[in-house]
N, C-alpha and C positions, 0 to 999 in steps of 0.2 A: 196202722199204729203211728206213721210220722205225723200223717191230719189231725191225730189227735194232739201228737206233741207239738204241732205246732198251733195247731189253734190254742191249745193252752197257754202257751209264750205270745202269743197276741192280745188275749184276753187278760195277760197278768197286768195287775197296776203297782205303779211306781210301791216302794217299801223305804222307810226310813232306814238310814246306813247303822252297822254296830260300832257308832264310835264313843261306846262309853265303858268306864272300867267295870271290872269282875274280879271278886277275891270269895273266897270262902273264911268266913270267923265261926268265934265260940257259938254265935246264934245261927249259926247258916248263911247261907249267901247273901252278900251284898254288892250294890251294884250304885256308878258312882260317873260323873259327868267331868270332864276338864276343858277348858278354855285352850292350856296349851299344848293338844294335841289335836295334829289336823289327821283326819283317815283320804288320803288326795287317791289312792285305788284299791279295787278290789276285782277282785276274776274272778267267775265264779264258773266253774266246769261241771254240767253236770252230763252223765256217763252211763252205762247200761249196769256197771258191776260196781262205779264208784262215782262219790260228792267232792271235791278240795274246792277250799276257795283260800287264794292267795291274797294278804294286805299290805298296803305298804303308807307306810302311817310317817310324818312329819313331827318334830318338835317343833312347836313355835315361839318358843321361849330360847335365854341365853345359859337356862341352866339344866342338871338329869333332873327327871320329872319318872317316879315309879308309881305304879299301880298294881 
């Protein structure tokens, strides 16, 4: 079982990071891109019984910026 998880984690390739906004409206989800917000990490733990993955996002701007 590890051969496998581990050859899987060798074989994965690079993925684009989620650093863009998500809200839900009257029509359904929308989804949405900012300039002044940087995503600088992410953890990602995966487990036998559980998934977390931890972010820790920047403003890059001098002002609040919501999504």
């Amino acid at each position: 079982m590890r051969l496998v998880l581990v050859s899987a984690c060798l074989a994965a390739t690079p993925a684009f990071a989620n650093d863009g906004f998500g809200g839900l409206s009257a029509t359904g989800l929308t989804f949405g891109q900012t300039e002044a917000i940087a995503m600088e990490e992410e953890r990602l733990f995966i487990g036998l019984d559980r998934i977390t993955v931890d972010y820790v996002f920047r403003n890059l701007t001098d002002r609040d910026v919501t999504g």
